[in-house]
BASE-674633 format. One line per field, with one value per residue (C-alpha): x, y, z. Coordinates in steps of 0.25 Angstrom, whole numbers. Last residue first. Example, Ala and Ser with C-alpha at 12.3 -4.5 7.8 and 13.67 -1.06 7.14 Angstrom:
X <- (55; 49)
Y <- (-4; -18)
Z <- (29; 31)
***
This chain:
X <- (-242; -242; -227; -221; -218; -210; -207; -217; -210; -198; -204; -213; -199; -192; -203; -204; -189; -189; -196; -190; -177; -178; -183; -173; -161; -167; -167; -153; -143; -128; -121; -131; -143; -146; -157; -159; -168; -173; -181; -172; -179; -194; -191; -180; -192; -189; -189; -177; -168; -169; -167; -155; -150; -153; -158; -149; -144; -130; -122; -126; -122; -111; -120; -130; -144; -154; -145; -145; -140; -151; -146; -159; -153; -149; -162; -166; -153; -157; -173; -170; -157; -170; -179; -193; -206; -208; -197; -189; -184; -171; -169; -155; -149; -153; -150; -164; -167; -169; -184; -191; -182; -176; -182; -193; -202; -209; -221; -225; -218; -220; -223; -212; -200; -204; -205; -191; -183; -189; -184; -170; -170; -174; -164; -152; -154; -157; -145; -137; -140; -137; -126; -120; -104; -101; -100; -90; -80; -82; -81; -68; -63; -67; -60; -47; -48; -49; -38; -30; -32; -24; -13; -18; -21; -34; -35; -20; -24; -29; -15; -6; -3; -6; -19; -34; -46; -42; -46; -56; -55; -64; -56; -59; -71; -67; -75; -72; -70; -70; -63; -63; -74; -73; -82; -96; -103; -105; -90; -82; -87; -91; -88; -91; -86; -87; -103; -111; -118; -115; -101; -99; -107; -115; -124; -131; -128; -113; -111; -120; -120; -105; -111; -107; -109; -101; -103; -94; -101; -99; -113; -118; -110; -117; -132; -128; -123; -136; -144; -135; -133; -148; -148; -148; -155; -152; -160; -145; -134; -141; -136; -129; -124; -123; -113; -112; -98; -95; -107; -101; -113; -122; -130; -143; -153; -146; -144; -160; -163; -157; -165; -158; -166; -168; -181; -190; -181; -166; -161; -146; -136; -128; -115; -108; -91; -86; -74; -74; -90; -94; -85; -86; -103; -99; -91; -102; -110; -105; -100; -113; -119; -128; -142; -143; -137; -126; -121; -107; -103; -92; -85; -75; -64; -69; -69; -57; -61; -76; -73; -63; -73; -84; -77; -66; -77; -85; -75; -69; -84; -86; -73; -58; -56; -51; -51; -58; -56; -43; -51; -57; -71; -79; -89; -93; -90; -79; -71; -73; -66; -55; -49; -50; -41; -32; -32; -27; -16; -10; -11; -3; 6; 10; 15; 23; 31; 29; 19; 8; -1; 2; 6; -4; -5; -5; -13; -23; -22; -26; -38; -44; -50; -56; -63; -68; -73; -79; -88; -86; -100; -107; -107; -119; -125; -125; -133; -144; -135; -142; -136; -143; -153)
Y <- (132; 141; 143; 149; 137; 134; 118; 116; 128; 119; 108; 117; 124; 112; 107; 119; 120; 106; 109; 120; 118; 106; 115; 124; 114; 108; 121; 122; 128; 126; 139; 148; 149; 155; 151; 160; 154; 163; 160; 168; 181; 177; 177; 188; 195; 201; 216; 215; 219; 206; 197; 204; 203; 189; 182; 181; 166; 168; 157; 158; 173; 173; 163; 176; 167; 157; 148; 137; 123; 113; 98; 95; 94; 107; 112; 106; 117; 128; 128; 126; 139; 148; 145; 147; 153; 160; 159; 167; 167; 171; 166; 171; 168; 178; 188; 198; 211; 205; 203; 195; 203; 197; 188; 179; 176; 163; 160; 151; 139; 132; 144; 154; 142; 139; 154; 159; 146; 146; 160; 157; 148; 158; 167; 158; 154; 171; 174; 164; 168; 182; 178; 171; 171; 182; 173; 163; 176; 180; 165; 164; 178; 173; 159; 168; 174; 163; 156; 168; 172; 185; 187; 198; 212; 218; 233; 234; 232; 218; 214; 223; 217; 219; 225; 221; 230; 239; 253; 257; 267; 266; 271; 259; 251; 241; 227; 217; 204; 190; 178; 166; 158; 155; 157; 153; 168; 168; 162; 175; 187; 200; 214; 227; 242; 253; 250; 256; 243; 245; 248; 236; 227; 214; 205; 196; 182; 180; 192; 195; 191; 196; 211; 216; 233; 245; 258; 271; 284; 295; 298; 297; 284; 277; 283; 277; 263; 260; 261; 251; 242; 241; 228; 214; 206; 191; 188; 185; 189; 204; 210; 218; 223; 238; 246; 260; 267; 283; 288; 301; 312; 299; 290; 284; 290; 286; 273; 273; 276; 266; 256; 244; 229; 220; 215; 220; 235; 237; 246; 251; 251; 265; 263; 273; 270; 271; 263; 250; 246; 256; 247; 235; 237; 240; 228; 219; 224; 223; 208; 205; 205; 219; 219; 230; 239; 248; 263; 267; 280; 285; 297; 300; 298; 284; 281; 272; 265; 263; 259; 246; 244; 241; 237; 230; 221; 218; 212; 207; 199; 195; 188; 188; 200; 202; 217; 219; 233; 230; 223; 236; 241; 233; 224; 215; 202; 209; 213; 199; 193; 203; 201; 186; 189; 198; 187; 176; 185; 184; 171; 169; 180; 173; 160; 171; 175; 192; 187; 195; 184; 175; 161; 151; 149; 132; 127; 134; 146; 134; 130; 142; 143; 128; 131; 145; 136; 126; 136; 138; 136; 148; 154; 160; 167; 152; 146; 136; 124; 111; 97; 87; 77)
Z <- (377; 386; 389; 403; 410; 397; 398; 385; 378; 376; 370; 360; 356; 353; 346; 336; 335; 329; 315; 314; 315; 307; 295; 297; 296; 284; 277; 278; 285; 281; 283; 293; 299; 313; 324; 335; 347; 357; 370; 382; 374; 376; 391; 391; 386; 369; 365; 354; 365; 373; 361; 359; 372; 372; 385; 396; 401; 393; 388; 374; 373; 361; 353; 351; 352; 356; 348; 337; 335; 330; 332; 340; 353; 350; 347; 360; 367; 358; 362; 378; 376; 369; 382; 380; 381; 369; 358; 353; 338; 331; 317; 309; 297; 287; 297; 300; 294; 280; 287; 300; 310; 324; 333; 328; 341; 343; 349; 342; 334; 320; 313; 317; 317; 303; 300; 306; 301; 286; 287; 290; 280; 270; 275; 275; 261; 257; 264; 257; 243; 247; 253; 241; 247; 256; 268; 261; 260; 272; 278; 271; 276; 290; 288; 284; 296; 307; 301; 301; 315; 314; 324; 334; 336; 329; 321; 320; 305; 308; 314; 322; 334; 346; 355; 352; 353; 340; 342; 331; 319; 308; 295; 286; 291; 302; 298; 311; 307; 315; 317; 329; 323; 309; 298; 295; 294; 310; 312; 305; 314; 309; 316; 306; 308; 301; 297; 285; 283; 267; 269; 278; 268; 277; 268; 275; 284; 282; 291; 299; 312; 315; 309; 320; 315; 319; 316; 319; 322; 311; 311; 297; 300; 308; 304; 290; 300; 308; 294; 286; 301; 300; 308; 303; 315; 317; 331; 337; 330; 326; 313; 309; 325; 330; 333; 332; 338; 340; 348; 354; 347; 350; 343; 350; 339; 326; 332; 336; 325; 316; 325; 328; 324; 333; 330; 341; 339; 344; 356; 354; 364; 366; 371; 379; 381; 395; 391; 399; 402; 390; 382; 387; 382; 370; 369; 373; 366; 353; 357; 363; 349; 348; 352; 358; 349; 349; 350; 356; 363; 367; 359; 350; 360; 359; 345; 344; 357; 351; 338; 343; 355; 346; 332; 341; 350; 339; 331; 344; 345; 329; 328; 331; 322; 309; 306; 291; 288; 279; 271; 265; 259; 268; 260; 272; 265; 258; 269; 274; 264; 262; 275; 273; 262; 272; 280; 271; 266; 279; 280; 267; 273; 285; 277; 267; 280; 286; 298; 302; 296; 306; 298; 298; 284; 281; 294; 301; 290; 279; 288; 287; 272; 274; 286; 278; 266; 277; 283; 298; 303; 312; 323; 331; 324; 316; 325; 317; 315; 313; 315; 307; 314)
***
């Protein structure tokens, strides 16, 4: 039986044109881009290339407000903390959702742990979607940071980042949006989101891992979070991995290419996924909304009476790599915070598969999906003390 991978959320395969692009500034260009010597400057020039890459892929007006970042967590961490410490004397109080990545959370939570900041954390609806609202409506006269996620790495929700940002700005409150999950997946226009601040990560859109991006819109001010030298505008310390970098301008490029075309590929696989699974087994729950709402990629069920680690450890077996959810909280034993804010049990919530398409997929992989998931299901659900049959 081939090998099937159904977790790219959770990292995804370097694409050969990228490994390729790298390997010259292993060996050939290695020099420190800070350097003055010709070698230097050929790697130099390499990143601001890839600069221009992925200002392009998420049409921000300059290259310049592309900070190159270690990956989707410290480009999280800076916006958040970065805004927040800039803005502080401007007043103290952050809004967020609940269903953020922990990396949002995270770093609001350290910063009403440390710095006596507020956060306001967001309720969402059945599907995961934010109210506009509800923003409008929690904003204070000393909020000075939104943050809130494109879309959901777990059950795949695109949220109304467009709406969220005109009451952002009509409020002169600065907006940040991870867009980690997103990118390579739908179209995503900085200007058109109406965000100052955008985080993305290289290896969820098949580049490297170890690279990131944080979009800073010209004129936002933030305090950088790492002390040295000057690189990245004086934005973040620390020789540039070049490597890194240049597969990241490769994969934005690579990204860009016919994603219409590939959207609608990935969204009629996806599709075949969600009915076959919904007809061949009951009692099921599809997590996450059943429109242009949802990540082309994504399927997120729950299952009744079941374990989520029982089903990915017999697919494995099976060859079928997948996950009951964010790759960053796998060796926890709490069901999902998002799972939980979306109105689901623990009991119901400790019984989720998320299966995410990516480079490579074919119809064959769904079709063998769904013809074993049925009997892994049924296997399992026999051992339940607490299923009827």
């Amino acid at each position: 039986m081939n090998k099937i991978y159904l977790d790219h959320a959770a990292t995804t395969p370097v694409h050969p044109e990228v490994i390729q692009a790298m390997l010259p500034y292993y060996t050939d260009f290695y020099g420190n881009p800070s350097s003055v010597y010709s070698a230097a400057q050929k790697a130099a020039a390499a990143v601001a290339e890839a600069r221009e890459s992925v200002a392009r892929l998420i049409g921000a007006a300059q290259p310049q407000e592309i900070i190159f970042t270690s990956g989707g967590t410290e480009a999280d961490n800076l916006a958040i903390k970065g805004v927040a410490m800039a803005r502080a004397n401007q007043g103290k109080h952050i809004i967020t959702s609940a269903i953020e990545h922990h990396a949002v959370l995270h770093s609001c939570q350290d910063l009403e742990k440390y710095f006596g900041f507020e956060v306001t954390y967001l309720d969402v609806d059945q599907k995961g979607l934010v109210n506009p609202a509800e923003l409008e409506k929690a904003i204070r006269a000393d909020t000075i940071l939104v943050t809130i996620m494109l879309a959901n790495n777990e059950i795949g929700t695109i949220e109304p980042i467009k709406e969220l940002g005109k009451i952002t700005r009509n409020k002169n409150i600065c907006f940040h949006t991870d867009a980690v999950q997103a990118i390579g997946q739908i179209p995503v226009d900085v200007n058109d989101l109406g965000v100052d601040l955008l985080s993305l990560s290289a290896h969820k859109f098949n580049g490297p891992k170890g690279i990131g991006a944080l979009y800073l819109r010209r004129g936002t001010r933030i305090v950088p979070q790492m002390s040295g030298g000057a690189q990245e505008r004086r934005q973040r310390a620390g020789t540039e991995n070049i490597p890194g970098i240049v597969g990241l301008g490769k994969a934005a490029q690579l990204a860009g290419l016919n994603l219409s075309k590939k959207m609608e590929q990935t969204r009629r696989l996806r599709d075949k996924l969600i009915r076959g699974i919904e007809t061949k087994i009951d009692r099921v729950i599809l997590n996450g909304p059943r429109d242009d709402r949802r990540l082309p990629n994504n399927v997120h069920f729950c299952f009744r009476y079941i374990e989520g680690e029982s089903i990915l450890l017999n697919l494995d077996m099976l060859g079928i790599a997948a996950s009951s959810g964010s790759a960053c909280t796998s060796g926890s034993l709490d069901p999902s915070h998002v799972l939980l804010a979306i109105g689901h049990p623990h009991e119901i919530a400790h019984g989720s598969l998320r299966l995410t398409l990516g480079l490579n997929n074919s119809e064959e992989d769904i079709e063998q999906v769904i013809q074993v998931l049925p009997g892994i299901i049924g296997k399992i659900r026999e051992m339940s003390p607490l299923y009827d049959g």
